[in-house]
C-alpha positions in Angstrom: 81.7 57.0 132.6 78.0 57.0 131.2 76.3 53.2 131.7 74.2 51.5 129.9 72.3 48.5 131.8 71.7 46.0 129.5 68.7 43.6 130.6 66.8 40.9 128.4 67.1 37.3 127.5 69.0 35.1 125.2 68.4 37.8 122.1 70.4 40.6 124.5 72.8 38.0 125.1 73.9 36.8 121.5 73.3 33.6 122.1 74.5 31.5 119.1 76.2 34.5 117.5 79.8 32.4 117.6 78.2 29.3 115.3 78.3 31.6 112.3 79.6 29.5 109.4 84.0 30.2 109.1 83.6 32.4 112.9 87.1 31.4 114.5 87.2 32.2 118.5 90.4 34.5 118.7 92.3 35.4 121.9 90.5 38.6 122.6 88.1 36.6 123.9 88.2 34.3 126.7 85.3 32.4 125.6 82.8 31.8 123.0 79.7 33.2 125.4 81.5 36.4 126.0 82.3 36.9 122.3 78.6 37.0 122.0 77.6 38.8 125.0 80.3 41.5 123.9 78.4 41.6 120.6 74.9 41.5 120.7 72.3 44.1 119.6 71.8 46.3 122.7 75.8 46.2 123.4 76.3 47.7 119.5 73.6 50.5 120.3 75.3 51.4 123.8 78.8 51.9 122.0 76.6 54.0 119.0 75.3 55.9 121.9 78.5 56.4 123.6 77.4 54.2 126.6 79.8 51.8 128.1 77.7 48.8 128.1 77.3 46.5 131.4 75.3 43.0 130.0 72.7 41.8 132.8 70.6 39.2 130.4 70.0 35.8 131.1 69.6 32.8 128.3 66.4 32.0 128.9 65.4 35.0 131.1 61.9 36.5 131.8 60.6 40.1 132.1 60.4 39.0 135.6 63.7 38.9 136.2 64.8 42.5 134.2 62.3 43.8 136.6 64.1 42.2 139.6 67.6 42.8 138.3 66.6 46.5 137.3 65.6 47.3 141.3 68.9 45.8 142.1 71.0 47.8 139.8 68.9 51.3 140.1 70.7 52.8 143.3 74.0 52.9 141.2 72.3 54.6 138.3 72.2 58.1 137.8 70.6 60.4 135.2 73.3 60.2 133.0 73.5 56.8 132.8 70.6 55.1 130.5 68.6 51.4 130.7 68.4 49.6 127.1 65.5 46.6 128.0 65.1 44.2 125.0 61.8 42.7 126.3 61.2 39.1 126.1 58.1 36.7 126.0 54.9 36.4 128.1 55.3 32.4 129.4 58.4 32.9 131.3 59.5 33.8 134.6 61.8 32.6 137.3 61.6 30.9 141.0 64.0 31.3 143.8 66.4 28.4 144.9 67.0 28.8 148.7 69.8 25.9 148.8 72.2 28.6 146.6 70.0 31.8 147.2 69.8 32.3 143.7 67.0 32.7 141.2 66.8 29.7 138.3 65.0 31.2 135.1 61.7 29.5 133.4 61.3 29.4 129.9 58.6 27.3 127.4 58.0 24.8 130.3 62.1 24.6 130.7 63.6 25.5 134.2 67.2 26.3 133.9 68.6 24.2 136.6 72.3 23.7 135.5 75.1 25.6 137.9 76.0 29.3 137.4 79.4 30.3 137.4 80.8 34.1 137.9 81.4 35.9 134.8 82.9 39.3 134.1 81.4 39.5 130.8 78.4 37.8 130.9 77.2 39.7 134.6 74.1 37.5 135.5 76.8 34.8 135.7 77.3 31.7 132.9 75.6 28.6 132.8 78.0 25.1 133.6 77.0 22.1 132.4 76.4 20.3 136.1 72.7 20.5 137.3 71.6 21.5 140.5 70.9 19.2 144.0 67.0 19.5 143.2 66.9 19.8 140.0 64.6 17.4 139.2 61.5 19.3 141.4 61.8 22.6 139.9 62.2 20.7 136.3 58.5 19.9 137.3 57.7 23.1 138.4 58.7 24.4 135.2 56.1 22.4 133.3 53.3 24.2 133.9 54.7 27.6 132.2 54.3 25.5 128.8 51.5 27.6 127.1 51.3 28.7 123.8 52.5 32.2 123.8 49.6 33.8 121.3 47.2 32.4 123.6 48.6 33.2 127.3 46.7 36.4 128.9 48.4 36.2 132.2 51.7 36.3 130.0 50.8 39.3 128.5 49.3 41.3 131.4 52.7 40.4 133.4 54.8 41.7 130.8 52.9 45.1 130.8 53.1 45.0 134.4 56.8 44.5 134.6 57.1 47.2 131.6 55.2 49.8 133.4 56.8 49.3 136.5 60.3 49.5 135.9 59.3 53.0 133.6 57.7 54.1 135.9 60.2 53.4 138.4 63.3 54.5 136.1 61.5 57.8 135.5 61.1 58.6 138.6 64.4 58.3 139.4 65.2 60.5 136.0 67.2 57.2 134.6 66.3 56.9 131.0 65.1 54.2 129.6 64.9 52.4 125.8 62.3 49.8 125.6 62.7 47.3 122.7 61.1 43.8 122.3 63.2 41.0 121.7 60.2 39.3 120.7 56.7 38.3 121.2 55.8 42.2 121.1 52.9 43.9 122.8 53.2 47.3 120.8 49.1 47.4 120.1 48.5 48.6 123.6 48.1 52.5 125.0 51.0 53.1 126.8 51.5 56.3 128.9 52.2 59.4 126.4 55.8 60.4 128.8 57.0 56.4 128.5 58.8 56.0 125.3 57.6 53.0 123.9 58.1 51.6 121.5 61.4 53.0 120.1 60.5 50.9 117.3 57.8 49.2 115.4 59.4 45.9 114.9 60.7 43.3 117.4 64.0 41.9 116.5 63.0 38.3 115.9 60.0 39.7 113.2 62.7 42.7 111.7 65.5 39.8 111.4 62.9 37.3 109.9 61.9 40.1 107.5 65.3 40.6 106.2 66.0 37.1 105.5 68.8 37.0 108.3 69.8 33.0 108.6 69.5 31.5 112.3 70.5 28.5 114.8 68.2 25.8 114.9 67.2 27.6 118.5 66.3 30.4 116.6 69.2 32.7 117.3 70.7 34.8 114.8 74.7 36.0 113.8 76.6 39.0 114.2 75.2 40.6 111.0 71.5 40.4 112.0 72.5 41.9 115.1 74.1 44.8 113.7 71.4 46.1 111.4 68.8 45.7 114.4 71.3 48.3 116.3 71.2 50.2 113.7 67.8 50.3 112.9 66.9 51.4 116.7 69.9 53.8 116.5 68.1 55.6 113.1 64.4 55.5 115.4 66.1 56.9 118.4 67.7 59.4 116.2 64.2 60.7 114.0 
């Protein structure tokens, strides 16, 4: 069976996708999180591609953590298999929690500090709505990853370096890799001329914006936006 890890944030994860207007859970789905994690862009390209998708993002995860959860996949990849990373923004990251060896993610100042529960859809686990012991001191933390994205350099310099380094690292290893960006796209930079990147011109937050696609008050979008982005990386992959 070819793979396809999926890595990325909320946008890989179809956060939202289940508050379309008249969307009715239905029993082929245990819940409304992996309704959307069984929908979301990267999972729809995977099935075009004839990959059997395996969802690693995290709501509110960083380029950090694909990085991380890239290294920890990689020794059950093989060439045949492929990586789809839907790249996120700059002002994120994540910091390790040593009471449940486990890594909380950082995101516009927020850390995620609620419990995690296992998930056999959604593969990073799914959030519960009971916080953590300390939550309270890596709330703090948190804070000082508040900066405005159009403005943060170390943002953008970490994202190249986790982009380079998991390419680099995935090509070495002969794993193909499709990069995309989520959002907050860095696609004016030189990148190496064997690194395919971008696959596409337009991050999926600008290309659903452009096409009038309606979205959650979060900023999420529905299963339609979704769908044309798959395609629309499906046509580039295919030219």
């Amino acid at each position: 069976m070819k793979r396809a890890l999926i890595l990325g944030c909320s946008h890989a994860l179809g956060a939202e996708m289940h508050k379309q207007p008249g969307w009715v859970l239905t029993p082929e789905y245990v819940s409304n999180d992996a309704y959307c994690a069984m929908h979301s862009y990267p999972v729809q390209l995977a099935h075009q591609l004839g990959y059997a998708p395996f969802n690693h993002a995290i709501s509110g995860g960083s380029n950090d953590a694909m990085y991380r959860i890239f290294c920890d996949e990689l020794p059950q990849l093989t060439p045949d298999d492929v990586v789809i990373a839907c790249w996120t923004g700059g002002n994120r990251s994540e910091v390790f929690y040593e009471h449940e060896k486990r890594w909380l993610s950082i995101s516009h100042g927020d850390t995620h500090t609620l419990q995690i529960q296992p998930d056999r859809v959604l593969l990073q686990g799914r959030y519960i709505p009971v916080k953590i012991k300390h939550h309270q001191e890596f709330e703090d933390y948190g804070k000082q990853w508040l900066v405005y994205e159009g403005h943060d350099q170390c943002g953008q310099l970490n994202k190249m370096k986790n982009t380079l380094a998991l390419n680099m690292l995935a090509q070495a290893q002969q794993v193909p890799v499709i990069n995309i960006d989520s959002f907050w796209p860095i696609l004016d930079y030189a990148w190496p001329s064997n690194m395919n990147w971008p696959m596409a011109n337009k991050d999926f937050m600008t290309f659903c914006s452009e096409q009038n696609f309606p979205r959650t008050d979060w900023g999420h979008f529905f299963l339609p936006a979704h769908q044309a982005f798959a395609d629309y990386i499906f046509k580039n992959i295919a030219n």
